[in-house]
KEDREN-623676 format. One line per field, with one value per residue: residue number from 1; residue in one letter; chain; x, y, z of N, C-alpha, C in turn. Coordinates in pm, 1 decimal, always signed. Layout:
resi <- [NUM,...]
resn <- [A,...]
chain <- [A,...]
n_X <- [X,...]
n_Y <- [Y,...]
n_Z <- [Z,...]
ca_X <- [X,...]
ca_Y <- [Y,...]
ca_Z <- [Z,...]
c_X <- [X,...]
c_Y <- [Y,...]
c_Z <- [Z,...]
***
This chain:
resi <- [1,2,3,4,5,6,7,8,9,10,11,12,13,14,15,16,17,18,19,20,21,22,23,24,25,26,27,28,29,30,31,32,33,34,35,36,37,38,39,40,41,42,43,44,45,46,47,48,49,50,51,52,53,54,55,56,57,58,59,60,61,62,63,64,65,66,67,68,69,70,71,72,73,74,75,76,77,78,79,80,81,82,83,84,85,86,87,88,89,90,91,92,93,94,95,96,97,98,99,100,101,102,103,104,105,106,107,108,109,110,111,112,113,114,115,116,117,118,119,120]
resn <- [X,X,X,X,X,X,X,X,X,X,X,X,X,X,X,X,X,X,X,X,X,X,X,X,X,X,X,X,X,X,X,X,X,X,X,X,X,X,X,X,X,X,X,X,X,X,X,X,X,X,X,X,X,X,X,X,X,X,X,X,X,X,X,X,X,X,X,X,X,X,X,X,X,X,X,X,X,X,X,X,X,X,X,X,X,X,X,X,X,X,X,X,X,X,X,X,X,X,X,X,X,X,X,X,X,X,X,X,X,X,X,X,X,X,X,X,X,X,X,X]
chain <- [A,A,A,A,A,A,A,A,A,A,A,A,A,A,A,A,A,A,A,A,A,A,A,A,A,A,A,A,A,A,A,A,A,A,A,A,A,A,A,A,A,A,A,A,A,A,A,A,A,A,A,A,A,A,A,A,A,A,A,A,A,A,A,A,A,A,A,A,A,A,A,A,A,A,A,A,A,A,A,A,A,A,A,A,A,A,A,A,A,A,A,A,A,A,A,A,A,A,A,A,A,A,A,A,A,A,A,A,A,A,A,A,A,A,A,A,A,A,A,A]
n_X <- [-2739.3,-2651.2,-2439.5,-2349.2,-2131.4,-2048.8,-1854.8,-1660.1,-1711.5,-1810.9,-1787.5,-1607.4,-1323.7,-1323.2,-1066.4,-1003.4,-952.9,-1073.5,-1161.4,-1305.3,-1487.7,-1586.7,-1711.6,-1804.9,-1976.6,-2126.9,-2305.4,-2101.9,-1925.6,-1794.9,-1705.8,-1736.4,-1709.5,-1621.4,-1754.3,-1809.5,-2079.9,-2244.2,-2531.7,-2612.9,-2885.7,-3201.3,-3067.3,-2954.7,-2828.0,-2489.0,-2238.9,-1911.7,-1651.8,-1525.4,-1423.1,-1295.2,-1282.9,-929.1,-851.7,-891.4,-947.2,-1211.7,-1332.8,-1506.4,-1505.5,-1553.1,-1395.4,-1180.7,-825.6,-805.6,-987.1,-889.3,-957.0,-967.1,-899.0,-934.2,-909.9,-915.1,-1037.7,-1254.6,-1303.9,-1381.8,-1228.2,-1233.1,-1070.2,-1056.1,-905.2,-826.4,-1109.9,-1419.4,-1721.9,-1880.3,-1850.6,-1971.7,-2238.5,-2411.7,-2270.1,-2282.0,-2203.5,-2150.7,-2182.0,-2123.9,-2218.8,-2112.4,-2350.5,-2309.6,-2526.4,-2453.1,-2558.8,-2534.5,-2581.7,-2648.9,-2564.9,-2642.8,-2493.2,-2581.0,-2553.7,-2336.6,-2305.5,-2110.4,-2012.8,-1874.0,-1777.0,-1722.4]
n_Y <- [+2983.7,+2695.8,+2568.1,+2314.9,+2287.8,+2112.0,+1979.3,+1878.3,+1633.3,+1373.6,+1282.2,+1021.3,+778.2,+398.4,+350.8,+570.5,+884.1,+1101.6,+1417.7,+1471.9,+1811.0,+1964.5,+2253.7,+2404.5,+2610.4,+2954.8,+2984.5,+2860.1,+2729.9,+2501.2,+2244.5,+1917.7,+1561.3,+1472.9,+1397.8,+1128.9,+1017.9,+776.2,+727.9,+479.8,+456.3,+312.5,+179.1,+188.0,+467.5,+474.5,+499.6,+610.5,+713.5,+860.0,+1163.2,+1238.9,+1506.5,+1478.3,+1355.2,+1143.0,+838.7,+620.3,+394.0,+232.5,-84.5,-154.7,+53.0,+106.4,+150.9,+285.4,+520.2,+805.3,+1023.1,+1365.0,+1639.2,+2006.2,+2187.6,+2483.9,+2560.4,+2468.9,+2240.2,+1947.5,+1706.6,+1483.4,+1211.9,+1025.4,+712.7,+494.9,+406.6,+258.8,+93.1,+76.9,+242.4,+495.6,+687.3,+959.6,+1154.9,+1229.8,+1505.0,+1497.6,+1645.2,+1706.9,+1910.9,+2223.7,+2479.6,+2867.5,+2853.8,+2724.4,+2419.4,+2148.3,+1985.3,+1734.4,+1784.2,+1801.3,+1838.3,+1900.4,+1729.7,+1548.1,+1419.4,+1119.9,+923.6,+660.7,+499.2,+208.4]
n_Z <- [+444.0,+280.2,-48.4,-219.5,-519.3,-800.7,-1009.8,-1329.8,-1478.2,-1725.7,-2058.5,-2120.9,-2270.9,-2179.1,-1963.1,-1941.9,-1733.6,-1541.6,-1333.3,-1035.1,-907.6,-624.5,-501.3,-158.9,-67.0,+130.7,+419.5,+651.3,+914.3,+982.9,+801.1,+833.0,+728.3,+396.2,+75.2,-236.4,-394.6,-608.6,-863.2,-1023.6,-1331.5,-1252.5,-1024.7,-711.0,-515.4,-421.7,-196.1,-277.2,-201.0,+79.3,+262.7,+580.9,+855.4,+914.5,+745.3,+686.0,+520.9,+341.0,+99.8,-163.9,-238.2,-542.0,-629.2,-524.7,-509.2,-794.4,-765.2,-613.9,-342.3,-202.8,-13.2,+33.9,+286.7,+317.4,+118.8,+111.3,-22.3,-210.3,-396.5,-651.4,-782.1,-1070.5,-1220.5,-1466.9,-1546.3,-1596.7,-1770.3,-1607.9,-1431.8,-1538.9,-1395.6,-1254.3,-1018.4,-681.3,-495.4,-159.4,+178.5,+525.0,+681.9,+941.2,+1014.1,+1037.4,+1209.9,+1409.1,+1395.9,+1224.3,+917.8,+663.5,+297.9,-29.1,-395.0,-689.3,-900.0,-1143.7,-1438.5,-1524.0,-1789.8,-1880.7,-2198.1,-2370.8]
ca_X <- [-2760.8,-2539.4,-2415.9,-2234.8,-2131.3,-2002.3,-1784.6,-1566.0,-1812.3,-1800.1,-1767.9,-1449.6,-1322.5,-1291.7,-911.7,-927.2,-926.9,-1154.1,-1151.0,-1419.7,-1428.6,-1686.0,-1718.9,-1903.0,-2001.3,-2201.6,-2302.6,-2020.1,-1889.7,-1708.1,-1680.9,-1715.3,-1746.2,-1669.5,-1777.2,-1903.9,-2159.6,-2317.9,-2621.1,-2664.8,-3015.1,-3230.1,-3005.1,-2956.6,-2716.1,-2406.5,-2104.3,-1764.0,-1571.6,-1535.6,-1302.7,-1345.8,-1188.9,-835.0,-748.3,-864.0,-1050.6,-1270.1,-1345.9,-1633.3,-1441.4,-1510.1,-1337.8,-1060.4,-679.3,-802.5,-996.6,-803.4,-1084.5,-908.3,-955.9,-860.5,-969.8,-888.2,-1106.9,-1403.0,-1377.0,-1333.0,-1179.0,-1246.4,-929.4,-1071.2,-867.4,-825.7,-1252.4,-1486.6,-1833.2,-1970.6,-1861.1,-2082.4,-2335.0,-2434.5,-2220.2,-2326.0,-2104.4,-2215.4,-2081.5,-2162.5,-2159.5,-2195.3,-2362.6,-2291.5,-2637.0,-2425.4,-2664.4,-2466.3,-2655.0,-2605.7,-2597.8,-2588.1,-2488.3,-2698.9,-2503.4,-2265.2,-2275.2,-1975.2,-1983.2,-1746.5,-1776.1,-1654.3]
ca_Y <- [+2883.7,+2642.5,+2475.1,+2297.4,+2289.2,+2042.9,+2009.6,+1801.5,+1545.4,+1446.2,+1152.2,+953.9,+602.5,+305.8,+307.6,+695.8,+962.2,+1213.2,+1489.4,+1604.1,+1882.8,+1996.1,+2311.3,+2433.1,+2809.4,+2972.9,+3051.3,+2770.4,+2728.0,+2421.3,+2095.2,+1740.7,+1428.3,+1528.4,+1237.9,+1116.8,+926.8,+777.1,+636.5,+463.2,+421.4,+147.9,+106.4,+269.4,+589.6,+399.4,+570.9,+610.5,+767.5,+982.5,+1142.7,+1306.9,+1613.4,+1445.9,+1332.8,+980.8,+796.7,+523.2,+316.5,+158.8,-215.5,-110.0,+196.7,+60.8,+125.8,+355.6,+615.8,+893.2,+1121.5,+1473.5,+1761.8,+2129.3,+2257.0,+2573.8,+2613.5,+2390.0,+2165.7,+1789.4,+1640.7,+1269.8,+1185.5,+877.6,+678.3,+356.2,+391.5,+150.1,+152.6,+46.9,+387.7,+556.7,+707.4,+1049.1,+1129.9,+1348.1,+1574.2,+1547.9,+1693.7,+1723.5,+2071.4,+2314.9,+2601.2,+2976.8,+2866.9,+2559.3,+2318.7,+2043.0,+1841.2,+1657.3,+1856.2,+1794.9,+1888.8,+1898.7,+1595.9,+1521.4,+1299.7,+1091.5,+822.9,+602.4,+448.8,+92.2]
ca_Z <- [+340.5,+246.0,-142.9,-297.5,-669.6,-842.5,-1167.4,-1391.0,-1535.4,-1855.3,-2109.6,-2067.5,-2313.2,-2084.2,-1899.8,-1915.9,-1655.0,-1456.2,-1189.6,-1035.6,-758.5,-563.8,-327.6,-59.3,+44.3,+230.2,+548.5,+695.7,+1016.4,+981.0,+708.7,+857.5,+636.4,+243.1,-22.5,-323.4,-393.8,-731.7,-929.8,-1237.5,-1392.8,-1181.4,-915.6,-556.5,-533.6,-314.8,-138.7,-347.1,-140.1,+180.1,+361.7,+689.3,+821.5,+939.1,+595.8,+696.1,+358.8,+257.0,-63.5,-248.2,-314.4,-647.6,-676.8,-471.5,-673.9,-921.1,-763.7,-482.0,-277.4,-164.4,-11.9,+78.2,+361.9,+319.2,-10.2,+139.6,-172.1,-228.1,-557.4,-698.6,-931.8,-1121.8,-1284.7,-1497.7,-1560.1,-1665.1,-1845.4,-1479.7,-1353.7,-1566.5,-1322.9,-1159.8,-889.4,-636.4,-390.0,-32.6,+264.1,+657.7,+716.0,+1075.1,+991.4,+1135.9,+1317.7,+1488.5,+1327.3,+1151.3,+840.2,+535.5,+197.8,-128.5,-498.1,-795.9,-922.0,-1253.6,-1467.0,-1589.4,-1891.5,-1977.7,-2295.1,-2400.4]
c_X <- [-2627.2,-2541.8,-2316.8,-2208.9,-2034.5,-1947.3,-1683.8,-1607.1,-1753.3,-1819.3,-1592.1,-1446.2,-1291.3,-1128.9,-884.8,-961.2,-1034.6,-1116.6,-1254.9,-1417.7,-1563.5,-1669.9,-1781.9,-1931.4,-2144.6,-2186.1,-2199.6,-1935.8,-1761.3,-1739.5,-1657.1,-1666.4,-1739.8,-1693.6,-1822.1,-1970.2,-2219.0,-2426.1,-2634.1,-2859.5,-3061.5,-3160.1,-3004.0,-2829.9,-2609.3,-2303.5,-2019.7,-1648.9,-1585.6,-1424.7,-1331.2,-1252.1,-995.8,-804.1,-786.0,-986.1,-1125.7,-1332.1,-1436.1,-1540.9,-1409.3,-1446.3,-1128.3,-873.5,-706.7,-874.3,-931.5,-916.0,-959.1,-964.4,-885.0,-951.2,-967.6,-1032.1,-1232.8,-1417.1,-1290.8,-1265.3,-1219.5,-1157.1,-956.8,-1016.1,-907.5,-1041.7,-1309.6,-1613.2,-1882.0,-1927.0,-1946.3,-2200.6,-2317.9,-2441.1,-2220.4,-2219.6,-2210.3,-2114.9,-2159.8,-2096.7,-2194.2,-2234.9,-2309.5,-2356.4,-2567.9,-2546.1,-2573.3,-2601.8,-2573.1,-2634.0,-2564.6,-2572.1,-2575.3,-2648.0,-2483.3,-2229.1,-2142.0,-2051.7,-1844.2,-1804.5,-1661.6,-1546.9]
c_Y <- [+2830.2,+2582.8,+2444.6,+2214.0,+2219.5,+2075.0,+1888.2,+1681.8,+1572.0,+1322.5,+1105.5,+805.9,+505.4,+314.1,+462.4,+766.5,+1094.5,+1310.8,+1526.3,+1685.6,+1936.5,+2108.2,+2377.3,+2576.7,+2834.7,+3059.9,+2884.9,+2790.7,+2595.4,+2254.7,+2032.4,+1640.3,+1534.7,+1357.7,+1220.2,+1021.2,+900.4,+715.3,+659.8,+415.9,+310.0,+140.7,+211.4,+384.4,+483.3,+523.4,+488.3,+615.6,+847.5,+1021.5,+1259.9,+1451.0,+1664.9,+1408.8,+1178.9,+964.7,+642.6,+486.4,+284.0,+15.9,-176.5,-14.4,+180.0,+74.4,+235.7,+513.3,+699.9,+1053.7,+1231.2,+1551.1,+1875.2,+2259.1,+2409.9,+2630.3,+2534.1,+2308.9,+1990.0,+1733.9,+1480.8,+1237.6,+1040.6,+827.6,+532.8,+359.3,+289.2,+214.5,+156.8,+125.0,+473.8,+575.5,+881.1,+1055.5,+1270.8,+1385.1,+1560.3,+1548.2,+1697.0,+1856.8,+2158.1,+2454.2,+2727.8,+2950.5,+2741.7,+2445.9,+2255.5,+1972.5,+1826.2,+1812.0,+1832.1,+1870.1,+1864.7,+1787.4,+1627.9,+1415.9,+1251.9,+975.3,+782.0,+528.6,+329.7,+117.4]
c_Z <- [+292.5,+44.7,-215.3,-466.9,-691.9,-998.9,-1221.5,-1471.9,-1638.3,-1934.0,-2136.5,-2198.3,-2188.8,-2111.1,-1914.2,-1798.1,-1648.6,-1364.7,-1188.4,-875.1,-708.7,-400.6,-285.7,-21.3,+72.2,+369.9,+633.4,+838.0,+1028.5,+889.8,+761.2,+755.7,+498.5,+179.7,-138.8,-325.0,-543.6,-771.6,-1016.6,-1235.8,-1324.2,-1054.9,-781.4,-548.7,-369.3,-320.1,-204.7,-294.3,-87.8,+226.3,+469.4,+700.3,+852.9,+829.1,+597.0,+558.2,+390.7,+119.7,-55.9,-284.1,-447.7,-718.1,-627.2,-554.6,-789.5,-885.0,-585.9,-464.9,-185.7,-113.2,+47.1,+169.7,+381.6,+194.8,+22.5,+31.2,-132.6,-352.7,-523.8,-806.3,-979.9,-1217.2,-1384.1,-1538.2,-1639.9,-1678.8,-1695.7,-1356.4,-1354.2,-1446.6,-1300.8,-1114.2,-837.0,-539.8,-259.9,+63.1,+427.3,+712.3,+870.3,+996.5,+1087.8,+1266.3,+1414.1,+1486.3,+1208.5,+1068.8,+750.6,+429.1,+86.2,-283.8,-564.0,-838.4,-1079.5,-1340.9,-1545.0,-1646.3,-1901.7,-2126.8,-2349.3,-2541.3]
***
């Protein structure tokens, strides 16, 4: 069994600062794809940020400049260092990961999910 736990949520003023980290244990064999992902109220949960297991990254446009997706392979965990925030961050953002199990069976998996506020 695999999960992974998330942390660092919280309420934030608009133009301040976040971390959130998220890590994985288990029965693990090897970490693919780490990422976050979020949804606000009404709308569709979209990809934030990923980054694979070379260090290579991608953005959300909107996240673009302010937020930096990490990770430490050693500790199976991801970080999200968000900066500069706006109200239209606000959402509950989930940790997911592409994991191999012991059983060499690779899936998706995710966290219970955290919410972050900003406030205007």
């Amino acid at each position: 069994q695999v999960q992974l736990v998330e942390s660092g949520g919280g309420l934030v003023q608009a133009g301040g600062s976040l971390r959130l980290s998220c890590a994985a244990s288990g029965s693990i064999y090897r970490v693919n794809a780490m990422g976050w992902y979020r949804q606000a109220p009404g709308k569709q949960r979209e990809l934030v940020a990923r980054v694979i297991s070379d260090g290579s990254t991608n953005y959300a446009d909107s996240v673009k400049g302010r937020f930096t997706i990490s990770r430490d392979n050693a500790k199976n965990t991801v970080y999200l260092q968000m900066s500069s925030l706006k109200p239209e961050d606000s959402a509950v953002y989930y940790c997911n990961a592409a994991i191999t199990t012991t059983w060499i069976v690779t899936m998706p998996y995710w966290g219970q999910g955290t919410q972050v506020t900003v406030s205007s």
